[in-house]
C-alpha positions in Angstrom: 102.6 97.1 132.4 105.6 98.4 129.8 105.6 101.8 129.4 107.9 102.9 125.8 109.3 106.5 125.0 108.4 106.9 121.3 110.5 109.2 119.2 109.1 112.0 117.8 110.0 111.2 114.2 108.9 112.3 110.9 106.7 109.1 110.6 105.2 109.5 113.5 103.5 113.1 112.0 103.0 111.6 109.2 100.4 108.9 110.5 99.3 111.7 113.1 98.1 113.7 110.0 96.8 111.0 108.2 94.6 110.6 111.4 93.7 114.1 111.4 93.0 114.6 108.2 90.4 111.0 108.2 87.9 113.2 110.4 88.3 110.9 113.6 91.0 113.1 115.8 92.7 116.5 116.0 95.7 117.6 117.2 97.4 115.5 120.2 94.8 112.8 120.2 96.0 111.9 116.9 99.3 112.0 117.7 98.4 110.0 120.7 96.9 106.9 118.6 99.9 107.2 116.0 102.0 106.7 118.5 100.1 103.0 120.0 99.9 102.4 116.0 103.6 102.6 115.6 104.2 100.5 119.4 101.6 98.2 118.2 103.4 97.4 114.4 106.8 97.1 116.5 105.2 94.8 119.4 103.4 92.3 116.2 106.9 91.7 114.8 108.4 90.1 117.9 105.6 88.9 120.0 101.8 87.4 119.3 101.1 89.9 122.4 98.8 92.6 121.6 99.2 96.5 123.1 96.1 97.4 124.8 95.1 101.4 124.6 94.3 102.6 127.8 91.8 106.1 127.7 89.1 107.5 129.2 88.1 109.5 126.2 85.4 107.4 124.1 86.1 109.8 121.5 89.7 108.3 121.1 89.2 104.8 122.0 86.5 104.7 118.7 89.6 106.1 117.0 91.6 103.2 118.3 89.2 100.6 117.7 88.6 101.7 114.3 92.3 101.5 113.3 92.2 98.1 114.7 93.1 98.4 118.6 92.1 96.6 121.5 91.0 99.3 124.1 90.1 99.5 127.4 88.2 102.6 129.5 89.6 102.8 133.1 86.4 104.4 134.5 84.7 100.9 133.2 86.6 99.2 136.4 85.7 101.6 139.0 
């Protein structure tokens, strides 16, 4: 598991809003799946791996999936 600090930068906010303002997420969980977007662009320019997203909110991981994640729900392995 890699975990990356993500700078809070003006294009992060930008896709955060854009997230918003599609209906699917407020506030931090939008910011939350901007911020995978933006790991996930970087990680498909140097590598064929793929990020997973990692929530137990199903709310958020339809979000994720929408915008073309692969997800996983840790309370599914329990």
């Amino acid at each position: 598991m890699i975990y990356r600090e993500i700078e809070a930068k003006p294009e992060l906010f930008s896709m955060a809003l854009q997230i918003a303002e599609s209906g699917f997420l407020r506030g931090c969980d939008a910011i939350q799946l901007g911020c995978a977007l933006l790991v996930e662009r970087t990680l498909m320019q140097f590598s064929t791996n793929r990020l997973i997203f990692v929530a137990a909110d199903n709310e958020l991981l339809n979000a994720a999936v929408h915008y073309g994640l692969q997800v996983d729900n840790p309370l599914f392995h329990l």
